[in-house]
TIRO-2110 file (N, C-alpha, C; in Angstrom, 1 decimal):
// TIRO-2110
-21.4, -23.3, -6.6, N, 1, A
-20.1, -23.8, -6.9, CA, 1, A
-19.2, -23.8, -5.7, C, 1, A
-19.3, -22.4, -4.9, N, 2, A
-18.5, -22.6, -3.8, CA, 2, A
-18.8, -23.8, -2.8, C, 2, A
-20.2, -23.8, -2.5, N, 3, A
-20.4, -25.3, -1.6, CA, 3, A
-20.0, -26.3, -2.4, C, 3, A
-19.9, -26.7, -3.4, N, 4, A
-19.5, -27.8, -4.1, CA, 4, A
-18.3, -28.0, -4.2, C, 4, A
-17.1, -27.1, -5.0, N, 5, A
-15.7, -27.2, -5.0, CA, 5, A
-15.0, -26.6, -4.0, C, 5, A
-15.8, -25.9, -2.7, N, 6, A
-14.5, -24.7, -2.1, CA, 6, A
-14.4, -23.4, -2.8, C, 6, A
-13.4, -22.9, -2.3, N, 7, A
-13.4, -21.3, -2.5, CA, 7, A
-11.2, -21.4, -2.3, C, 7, A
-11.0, -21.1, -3.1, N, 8, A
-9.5, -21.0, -3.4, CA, 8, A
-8.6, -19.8, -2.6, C, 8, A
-8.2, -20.3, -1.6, N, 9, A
-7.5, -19.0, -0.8, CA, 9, A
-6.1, -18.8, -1.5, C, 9, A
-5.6, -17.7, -2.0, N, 10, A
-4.6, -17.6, -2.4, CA, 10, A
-3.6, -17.3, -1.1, C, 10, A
-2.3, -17.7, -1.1, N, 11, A
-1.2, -17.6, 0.0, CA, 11, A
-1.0, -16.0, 0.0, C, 11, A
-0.9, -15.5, 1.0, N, 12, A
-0.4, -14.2, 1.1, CA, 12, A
0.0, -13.6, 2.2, C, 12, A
1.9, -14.7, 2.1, N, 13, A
2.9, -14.8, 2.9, CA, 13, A
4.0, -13.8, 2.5, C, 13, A
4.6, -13.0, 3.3, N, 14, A
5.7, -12.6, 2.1, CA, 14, A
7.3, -13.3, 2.4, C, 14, A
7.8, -13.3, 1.7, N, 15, A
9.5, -13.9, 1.8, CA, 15, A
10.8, -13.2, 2.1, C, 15, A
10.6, -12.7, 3.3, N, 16, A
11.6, -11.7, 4.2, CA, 16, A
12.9, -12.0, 3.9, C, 16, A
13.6, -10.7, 3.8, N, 17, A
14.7, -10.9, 2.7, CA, 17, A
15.3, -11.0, 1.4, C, 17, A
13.8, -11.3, 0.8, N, 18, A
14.3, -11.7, -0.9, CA, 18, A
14.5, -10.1, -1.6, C, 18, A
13.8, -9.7, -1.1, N, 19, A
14.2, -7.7, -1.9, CA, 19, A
15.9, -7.8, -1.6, C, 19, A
16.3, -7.7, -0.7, N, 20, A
17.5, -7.5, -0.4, CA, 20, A
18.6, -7.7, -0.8, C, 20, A
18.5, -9.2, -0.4, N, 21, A
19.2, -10.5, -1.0, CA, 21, A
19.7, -10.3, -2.7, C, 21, A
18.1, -10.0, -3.7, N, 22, A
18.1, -9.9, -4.8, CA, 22, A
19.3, -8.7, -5.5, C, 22, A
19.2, -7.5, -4.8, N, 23, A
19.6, -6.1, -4.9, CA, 23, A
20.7, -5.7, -4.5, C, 23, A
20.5, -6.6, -3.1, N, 24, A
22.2, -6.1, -2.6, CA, 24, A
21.9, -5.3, -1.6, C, 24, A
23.5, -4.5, -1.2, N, 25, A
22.9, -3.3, -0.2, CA, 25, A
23.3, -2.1, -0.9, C, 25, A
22.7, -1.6, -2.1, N, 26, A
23.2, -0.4, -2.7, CA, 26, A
23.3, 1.0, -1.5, C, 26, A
23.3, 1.8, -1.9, N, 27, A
23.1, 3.5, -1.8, CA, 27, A
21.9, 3.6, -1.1, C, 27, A
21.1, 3.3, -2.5, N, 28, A
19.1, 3.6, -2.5, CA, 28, A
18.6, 2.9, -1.3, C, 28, A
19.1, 1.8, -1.3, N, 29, A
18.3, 0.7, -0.1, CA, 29, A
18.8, 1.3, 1.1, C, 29, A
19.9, 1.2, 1.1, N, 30, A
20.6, 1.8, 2.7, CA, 30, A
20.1, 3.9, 3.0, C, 30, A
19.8, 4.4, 1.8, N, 31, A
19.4, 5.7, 2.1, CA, 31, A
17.7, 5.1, 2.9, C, 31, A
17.2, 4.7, 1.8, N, 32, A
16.1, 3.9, 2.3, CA, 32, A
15.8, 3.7, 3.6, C, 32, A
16.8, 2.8, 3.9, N, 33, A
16.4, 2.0, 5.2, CA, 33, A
16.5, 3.2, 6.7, C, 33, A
17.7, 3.8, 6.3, N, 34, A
18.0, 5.1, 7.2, CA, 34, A
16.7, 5.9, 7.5, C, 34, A
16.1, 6.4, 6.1, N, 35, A
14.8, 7.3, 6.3, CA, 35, A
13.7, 6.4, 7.1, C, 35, A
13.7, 5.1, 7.3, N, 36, A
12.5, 4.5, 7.8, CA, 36, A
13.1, 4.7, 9.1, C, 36, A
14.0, 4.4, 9.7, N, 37, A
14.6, 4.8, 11.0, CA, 37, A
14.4, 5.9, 11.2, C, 37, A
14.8, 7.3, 10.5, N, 38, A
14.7, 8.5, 11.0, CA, 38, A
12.9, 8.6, 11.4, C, 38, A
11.7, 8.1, 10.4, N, 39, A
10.4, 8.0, 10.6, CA, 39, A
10.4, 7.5, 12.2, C, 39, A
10.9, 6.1, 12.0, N, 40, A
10.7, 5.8, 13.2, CA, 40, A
10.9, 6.6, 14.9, C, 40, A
12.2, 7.2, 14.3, N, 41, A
12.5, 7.8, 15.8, CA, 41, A
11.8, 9.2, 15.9, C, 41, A
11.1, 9.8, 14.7, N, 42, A
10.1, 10.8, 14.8, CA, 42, A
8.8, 10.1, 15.6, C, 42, A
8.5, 9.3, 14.8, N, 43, A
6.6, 9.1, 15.2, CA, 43, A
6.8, 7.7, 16.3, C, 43, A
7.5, 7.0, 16.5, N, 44, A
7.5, 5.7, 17.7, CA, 44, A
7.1, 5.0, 17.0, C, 44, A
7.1, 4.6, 15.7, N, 45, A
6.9, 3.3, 15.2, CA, 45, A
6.8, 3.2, 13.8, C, 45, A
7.8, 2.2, 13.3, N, 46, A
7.5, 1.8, 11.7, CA, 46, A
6.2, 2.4, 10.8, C, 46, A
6.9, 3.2, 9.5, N, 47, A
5.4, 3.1, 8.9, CA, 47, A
5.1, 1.8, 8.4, C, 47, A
3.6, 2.0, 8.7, N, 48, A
2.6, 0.9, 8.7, CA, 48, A
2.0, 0.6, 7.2, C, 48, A
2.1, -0.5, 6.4, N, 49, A
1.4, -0.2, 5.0, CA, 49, A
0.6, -1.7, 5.0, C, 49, A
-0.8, -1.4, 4.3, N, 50, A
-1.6, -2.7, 3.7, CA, 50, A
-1.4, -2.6, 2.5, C, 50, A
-1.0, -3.8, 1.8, N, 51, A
-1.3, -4.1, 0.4, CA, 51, A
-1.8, -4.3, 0.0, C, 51, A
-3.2, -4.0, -0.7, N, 52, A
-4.2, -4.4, -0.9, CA, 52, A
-4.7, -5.0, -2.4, C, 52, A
-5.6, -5.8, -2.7, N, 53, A
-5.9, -6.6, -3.6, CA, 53, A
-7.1, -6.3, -4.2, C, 53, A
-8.2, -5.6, -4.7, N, 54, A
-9.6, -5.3, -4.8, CA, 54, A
-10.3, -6.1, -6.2, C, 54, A
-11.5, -6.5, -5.7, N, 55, A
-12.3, -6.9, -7.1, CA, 55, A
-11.6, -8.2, -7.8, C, 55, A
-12.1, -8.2, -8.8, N, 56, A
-11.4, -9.7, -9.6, CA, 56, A
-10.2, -9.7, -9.7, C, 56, A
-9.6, -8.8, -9.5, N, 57, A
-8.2, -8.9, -10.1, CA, 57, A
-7.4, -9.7, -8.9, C, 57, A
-6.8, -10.9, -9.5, N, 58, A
-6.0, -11.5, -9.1, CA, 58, A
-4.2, -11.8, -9.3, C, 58, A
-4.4, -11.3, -9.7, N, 59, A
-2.4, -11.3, -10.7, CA, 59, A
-1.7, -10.7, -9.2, C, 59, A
-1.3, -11.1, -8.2, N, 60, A
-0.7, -11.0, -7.1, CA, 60, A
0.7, -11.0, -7.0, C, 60, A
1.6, -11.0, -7.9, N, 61, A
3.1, -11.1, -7.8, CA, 61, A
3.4, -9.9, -7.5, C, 61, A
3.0, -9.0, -8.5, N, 62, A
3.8, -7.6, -7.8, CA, 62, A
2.9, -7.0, -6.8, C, 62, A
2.4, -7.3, -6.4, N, 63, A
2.0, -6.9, -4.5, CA, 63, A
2.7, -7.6, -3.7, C, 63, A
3.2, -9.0, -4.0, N, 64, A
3.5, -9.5, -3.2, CA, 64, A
5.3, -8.9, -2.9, C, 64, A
5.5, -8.5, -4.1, N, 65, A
7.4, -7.9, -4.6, CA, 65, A
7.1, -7.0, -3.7, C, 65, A
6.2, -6.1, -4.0, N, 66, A
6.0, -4.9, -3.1, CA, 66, A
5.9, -4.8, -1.4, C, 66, A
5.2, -6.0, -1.2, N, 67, A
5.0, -6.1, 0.2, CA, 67, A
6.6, -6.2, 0.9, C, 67, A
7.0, -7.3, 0.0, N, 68, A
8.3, -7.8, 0.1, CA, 68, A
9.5, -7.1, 0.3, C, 68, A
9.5, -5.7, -0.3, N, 69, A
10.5, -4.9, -0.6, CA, 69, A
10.0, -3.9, 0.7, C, 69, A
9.2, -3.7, 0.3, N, 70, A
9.2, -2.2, 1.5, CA, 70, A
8.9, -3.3, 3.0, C, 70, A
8.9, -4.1, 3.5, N, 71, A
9.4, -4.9, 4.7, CA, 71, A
10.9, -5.0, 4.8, C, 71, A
11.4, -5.4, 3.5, N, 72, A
13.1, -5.7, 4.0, CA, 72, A
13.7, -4.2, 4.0, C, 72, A
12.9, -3.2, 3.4, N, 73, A
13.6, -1.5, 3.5, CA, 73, A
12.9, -1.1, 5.6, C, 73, A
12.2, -1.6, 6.3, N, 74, A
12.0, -1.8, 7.1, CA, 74, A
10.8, -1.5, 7.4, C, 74, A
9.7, -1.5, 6.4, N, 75, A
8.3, -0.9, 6.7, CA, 75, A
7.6, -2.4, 7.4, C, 75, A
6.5, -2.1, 8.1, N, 76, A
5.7, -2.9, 8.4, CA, 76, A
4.5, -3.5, 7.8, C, 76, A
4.6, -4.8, 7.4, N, 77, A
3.6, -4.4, 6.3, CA, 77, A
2.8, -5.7, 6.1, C, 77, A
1.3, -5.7, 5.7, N, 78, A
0.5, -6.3, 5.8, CA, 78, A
-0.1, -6.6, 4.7, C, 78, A
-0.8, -8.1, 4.3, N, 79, A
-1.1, -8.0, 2.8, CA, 79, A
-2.4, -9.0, 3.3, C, 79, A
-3.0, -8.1, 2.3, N, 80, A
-4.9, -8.6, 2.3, CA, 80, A
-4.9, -9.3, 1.4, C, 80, A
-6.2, -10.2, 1.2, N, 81, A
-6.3, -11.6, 0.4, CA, 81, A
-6.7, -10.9, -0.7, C, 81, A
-7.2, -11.6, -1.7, N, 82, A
-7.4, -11.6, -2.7, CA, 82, A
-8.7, -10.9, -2.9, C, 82, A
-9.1, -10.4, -4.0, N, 83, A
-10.8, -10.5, -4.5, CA, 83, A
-11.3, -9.8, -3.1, C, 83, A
-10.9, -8.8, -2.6, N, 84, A
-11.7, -8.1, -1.0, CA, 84, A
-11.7, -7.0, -1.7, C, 84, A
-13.3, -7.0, -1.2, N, 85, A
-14.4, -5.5, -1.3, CA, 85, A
-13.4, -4.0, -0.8, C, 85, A
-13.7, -2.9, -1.2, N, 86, A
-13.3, -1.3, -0.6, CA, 86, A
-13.7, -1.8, 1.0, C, 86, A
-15.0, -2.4, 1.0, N, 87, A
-15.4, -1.7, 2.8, CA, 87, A
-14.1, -3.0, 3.7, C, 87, A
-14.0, -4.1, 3.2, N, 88, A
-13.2, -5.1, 4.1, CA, 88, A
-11.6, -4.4, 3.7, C, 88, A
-11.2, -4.2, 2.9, N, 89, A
-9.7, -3.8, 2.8, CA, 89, A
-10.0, -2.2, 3.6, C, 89, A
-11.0, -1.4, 3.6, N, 90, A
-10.8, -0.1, 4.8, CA, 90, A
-10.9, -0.8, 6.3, C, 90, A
-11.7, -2.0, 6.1, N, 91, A
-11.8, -2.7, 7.8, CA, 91, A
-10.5, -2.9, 8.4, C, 91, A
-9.6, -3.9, 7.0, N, 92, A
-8.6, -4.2, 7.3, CA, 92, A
-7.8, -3.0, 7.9, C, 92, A
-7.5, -2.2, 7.2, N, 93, A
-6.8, -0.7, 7.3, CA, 93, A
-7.1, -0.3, 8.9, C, 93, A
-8.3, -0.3, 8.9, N, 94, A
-8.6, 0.2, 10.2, CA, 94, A
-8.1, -0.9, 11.7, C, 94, A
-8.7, -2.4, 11.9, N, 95, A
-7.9, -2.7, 12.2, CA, 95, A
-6.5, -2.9, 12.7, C, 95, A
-5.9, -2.7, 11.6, N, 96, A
-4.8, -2.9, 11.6, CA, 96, A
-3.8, -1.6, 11.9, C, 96, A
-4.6, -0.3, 12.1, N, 97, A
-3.8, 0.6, 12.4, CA, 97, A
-3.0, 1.1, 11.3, C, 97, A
-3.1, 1.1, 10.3, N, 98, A
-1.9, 1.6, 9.5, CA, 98, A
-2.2, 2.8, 8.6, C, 98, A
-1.0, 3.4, 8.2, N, 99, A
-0.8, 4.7, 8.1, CA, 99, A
-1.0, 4.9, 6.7, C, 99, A
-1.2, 4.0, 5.6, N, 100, A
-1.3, 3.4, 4.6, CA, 100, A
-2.0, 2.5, 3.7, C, 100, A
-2.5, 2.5, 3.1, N, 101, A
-3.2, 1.4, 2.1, CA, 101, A
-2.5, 1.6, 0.7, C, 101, A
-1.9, 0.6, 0.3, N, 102, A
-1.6, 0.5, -1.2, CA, 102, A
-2.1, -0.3, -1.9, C, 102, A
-2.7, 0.0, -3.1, N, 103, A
-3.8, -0.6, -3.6, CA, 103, A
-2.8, -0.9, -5.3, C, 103, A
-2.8, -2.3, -4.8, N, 104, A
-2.3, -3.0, -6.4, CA, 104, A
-3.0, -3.4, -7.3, C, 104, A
-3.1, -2.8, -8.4, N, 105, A
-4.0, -2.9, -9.4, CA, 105, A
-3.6, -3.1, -10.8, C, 105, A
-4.0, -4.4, -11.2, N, 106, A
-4.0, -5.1, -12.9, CA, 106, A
-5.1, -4.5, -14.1, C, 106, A
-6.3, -4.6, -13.4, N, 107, A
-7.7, -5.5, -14.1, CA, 107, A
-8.4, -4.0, -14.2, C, 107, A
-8.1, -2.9, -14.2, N, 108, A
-8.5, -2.0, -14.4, CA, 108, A
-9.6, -1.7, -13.8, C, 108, A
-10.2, -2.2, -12.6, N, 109, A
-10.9, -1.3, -11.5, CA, 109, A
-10.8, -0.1, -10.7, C, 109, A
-9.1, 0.2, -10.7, N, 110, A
-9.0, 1.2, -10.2, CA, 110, A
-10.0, 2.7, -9.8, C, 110, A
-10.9, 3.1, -11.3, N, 111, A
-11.9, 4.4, -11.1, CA, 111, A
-12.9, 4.1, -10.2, C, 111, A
-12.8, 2.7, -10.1, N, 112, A
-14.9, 2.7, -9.2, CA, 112, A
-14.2, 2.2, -8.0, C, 112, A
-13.1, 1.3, -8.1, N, 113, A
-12.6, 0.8, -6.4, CA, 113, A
-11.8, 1.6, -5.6, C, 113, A
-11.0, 2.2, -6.0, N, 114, A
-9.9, 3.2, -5.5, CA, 114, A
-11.0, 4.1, -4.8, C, 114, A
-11.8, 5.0, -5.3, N, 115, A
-12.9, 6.1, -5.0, CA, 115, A
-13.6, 5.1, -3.6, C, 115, A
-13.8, 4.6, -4.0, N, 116, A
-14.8, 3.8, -2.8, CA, 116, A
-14.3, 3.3, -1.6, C, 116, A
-12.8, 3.2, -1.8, N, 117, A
-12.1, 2.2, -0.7, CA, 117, A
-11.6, 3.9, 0.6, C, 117, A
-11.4, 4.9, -0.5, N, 118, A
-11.5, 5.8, 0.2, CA, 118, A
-12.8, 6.8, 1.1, C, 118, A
-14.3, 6.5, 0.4, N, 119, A
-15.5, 7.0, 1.5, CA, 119, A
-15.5, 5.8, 1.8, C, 119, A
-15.0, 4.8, 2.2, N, 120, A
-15.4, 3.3, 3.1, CA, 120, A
-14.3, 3.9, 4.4, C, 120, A
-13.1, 4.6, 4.2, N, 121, A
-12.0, 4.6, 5.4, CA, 121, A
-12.7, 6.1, 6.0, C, 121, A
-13.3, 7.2, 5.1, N, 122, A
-14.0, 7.9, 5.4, CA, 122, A
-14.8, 7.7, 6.8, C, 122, A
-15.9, 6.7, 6.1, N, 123, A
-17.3, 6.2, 7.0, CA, 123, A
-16.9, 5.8, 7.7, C, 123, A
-15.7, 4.9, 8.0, N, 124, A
-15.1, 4.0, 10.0, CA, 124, A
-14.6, 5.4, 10.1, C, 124, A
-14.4, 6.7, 10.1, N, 125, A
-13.7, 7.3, 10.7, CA, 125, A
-12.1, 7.7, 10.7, C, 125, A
-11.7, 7.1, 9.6, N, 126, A
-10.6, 7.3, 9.1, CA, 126, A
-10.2, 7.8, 8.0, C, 126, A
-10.5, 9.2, 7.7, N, 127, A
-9.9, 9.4, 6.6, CA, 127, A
-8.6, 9.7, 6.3, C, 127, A
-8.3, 9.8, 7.6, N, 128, A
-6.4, 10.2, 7.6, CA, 128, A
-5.7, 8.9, 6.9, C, 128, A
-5.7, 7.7, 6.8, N, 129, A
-5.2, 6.2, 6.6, CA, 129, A
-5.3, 6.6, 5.1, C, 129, A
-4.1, 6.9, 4.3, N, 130, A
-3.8, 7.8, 2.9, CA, 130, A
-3.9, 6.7, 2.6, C, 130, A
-4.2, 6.8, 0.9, N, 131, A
-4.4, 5.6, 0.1, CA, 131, A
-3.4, 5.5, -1.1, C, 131, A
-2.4, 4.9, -1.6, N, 132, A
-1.4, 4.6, -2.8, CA, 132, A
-2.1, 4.0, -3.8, C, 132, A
-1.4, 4.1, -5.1, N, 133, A
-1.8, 3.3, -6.1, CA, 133, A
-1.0, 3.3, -6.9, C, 133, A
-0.6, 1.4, -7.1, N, 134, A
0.5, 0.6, -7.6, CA, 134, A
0.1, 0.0, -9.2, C, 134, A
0.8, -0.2, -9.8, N, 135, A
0.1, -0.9, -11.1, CA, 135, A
0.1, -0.8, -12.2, C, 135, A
-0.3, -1.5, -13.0, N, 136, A
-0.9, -1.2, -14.3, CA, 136, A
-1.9, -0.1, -14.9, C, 136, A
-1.9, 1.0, -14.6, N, 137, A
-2.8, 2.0, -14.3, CA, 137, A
-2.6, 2.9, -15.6, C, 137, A
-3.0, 3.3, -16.4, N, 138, A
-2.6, 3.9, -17.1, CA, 138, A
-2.5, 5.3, -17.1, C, 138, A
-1.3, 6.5, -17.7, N, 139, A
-1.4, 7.4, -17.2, CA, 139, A
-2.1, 8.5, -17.3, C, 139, A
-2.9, 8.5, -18.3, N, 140, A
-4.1, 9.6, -17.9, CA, 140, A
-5.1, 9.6, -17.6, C, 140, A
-5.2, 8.1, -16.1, N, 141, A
-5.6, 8.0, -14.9, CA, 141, A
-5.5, 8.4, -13.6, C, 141, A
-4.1, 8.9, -13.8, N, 142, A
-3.6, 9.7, -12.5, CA, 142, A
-4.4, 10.7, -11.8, C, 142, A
-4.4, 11.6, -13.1, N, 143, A
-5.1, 12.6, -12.2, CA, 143, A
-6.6, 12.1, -11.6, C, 143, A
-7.4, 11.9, -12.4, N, 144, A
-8.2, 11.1, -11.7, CA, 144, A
-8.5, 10.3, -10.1, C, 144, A
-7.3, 10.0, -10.5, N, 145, A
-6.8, 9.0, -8.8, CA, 145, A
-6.3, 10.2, -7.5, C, 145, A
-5.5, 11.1, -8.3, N, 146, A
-5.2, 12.3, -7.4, CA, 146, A
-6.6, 13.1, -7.2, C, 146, A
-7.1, 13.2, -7.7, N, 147, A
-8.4, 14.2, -7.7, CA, 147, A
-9.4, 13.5, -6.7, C, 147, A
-9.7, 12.0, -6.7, N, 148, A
-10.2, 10.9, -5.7, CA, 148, A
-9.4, 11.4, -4.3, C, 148, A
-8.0, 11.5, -3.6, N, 149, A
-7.7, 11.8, -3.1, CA, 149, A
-7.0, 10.4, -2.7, C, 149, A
-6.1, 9.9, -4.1, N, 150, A
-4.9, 9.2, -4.0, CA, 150, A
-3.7, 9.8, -3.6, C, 150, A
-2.9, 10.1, -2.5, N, 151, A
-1.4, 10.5, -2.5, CA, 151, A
-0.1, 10.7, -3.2, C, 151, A
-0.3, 9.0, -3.7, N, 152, A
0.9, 9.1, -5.2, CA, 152, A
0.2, 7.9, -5.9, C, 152, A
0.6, 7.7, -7.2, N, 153, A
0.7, 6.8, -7.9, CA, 153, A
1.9, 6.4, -8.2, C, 153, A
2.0, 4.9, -8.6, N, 154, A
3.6, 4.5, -9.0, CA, 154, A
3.2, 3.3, -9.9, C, 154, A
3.7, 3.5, -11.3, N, 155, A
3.4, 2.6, -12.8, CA, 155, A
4.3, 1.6, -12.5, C, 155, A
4.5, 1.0, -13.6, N, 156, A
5.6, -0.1, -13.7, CA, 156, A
6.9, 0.2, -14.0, C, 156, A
7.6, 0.0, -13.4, N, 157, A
8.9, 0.0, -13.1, CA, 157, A
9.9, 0.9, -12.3, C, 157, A
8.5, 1.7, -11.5, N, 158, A
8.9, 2.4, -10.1, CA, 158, A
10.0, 1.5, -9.2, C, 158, A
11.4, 2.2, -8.7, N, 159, A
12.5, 1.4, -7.9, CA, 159, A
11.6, 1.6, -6.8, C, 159, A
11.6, 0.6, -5.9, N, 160, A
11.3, 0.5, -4.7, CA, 160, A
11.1, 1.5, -3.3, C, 160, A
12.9, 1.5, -3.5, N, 161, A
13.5, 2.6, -2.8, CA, 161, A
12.8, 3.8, -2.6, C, 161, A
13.1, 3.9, -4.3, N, 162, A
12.0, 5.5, -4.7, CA, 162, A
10.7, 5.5, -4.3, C, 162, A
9.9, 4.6, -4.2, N, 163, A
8.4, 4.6, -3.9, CA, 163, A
8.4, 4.7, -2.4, C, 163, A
9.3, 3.9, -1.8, N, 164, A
9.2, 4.0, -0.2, CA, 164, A
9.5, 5.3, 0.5, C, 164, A
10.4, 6.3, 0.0, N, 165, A
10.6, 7.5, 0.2, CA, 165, A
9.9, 8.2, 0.1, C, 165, A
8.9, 8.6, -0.6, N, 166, A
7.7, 9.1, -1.2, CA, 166, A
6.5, 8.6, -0.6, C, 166, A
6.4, 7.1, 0.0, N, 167, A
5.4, 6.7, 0.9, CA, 167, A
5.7, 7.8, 2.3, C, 167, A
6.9, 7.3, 2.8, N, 168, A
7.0, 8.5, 4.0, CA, 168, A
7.1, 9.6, 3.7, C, 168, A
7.5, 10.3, 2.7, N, 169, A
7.0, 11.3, 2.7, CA, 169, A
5.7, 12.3, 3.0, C, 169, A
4.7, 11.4, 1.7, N, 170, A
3.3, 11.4, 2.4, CA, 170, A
2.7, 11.2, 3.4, C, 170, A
3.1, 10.2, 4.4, N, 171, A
2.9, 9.8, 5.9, CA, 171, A
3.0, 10.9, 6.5, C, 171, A
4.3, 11.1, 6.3, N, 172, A
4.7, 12.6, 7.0, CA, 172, A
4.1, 13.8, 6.8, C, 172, A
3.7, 14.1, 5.6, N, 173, A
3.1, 14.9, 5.5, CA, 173, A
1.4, 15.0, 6.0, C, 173, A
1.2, 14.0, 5.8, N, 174, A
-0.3, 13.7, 6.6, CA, 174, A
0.1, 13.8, 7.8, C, 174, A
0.5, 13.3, 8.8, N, 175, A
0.6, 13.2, 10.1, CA, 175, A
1.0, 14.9, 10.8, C, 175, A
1.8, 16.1, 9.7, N, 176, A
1.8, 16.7, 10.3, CA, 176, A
0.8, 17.9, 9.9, C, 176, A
-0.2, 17.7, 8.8, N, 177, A
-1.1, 18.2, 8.8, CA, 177, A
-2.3, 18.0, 9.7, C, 177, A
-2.8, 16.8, 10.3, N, 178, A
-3.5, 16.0, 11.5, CA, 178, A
-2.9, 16.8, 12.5, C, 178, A
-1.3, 17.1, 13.0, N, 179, A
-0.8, 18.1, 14.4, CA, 179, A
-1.4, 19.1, 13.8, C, 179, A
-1.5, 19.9, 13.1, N, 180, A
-1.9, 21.4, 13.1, CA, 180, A
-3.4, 20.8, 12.9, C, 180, A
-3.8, 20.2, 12.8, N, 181, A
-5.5, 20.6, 13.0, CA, 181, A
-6.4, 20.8, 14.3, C, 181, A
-5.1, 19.7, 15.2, N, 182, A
-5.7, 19.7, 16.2, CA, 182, A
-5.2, 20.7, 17.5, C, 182, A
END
């Protein structure tokens, strides 16, 4: 079928400024934005996040909000296509340098992809590059995901703000358990 009709690339551009725009510049955002600066002036550079997409699941709007939002809070942030394997979204990760993978999830793959996407960042040599998990996930999945050696999870209707805080948080905290090891 793919040689016959194509293969359907979905867009996965994000729209700089519409978090903002939408919200305003409350409290949260502007605490927000401050802590990504204070990151920055600690470590020399924006935290780094992929958004990632795994398996069939295609429903891409709130990855894309997500990508959306923690870019205009000032994160750097990068969004993988659609329908990509654990080992190509740890490629990507690796690649791309980032401090981060956030894995958006509908379609309920999370137990077999989530586990996998982490011994795939394992095997390149990266197990430091922490992994999030966004979604529709239900909650007595968590631990599960924590026990896999997910960082945080965040359900539906997590503020932004709040999740981006708690991303550097965990950055932070990873990065300065990596200085004491070495």
């Amino acid at each position: 079928m793919k040689k016959v009709f194509g293969e359907h690339k979905a867009s996965d551009r994000m729209v700089s400024g519409a978090y903002r725009q939408e919200f305003g510049e409350s409290e949260e955002i502007s605490f927000a934005i401050s802590r990504v600066q204070k990151f920055m002036d600690r470590d020399g550079r924006r935290p780094r996040l992929l958004v990632a997409k795994m398996g069939q699941d295609g429903h891409d709007r709130g990855a894309k909000v997500i990508a959306t939002g923690f870019a205009d809070l000032g994160f750097d942030v990068d969004i993988g296509p659609l329908f990509q394997t654990p080992r190509e979204v740890a490629q990507q990760a690796v690649d791309a340098d980032v401090h981060c993978v956030g894995v958006s999830t509908l379609a309920a793959g999370h137990k077999t992809l989530v586990p996998e996407l982490i011994k795939e960042l394992s095997a390149l040599g990266r197990p430091d590059i922490l992994v999030i998990c966004g979604g529709v996930i239900p909650p007595q999945d968590y631990q599960f995901l924590f026990d896999a050696g997910v960082s945080s999870v965040f359900g539906p209707g997590t503020r932004i703000p709040k999740a981006a805080l708690q991303v550097i948080e965990d950055i932070e905290r990873s990065l300065d358990k990596r200085q004491q090891s070495l």
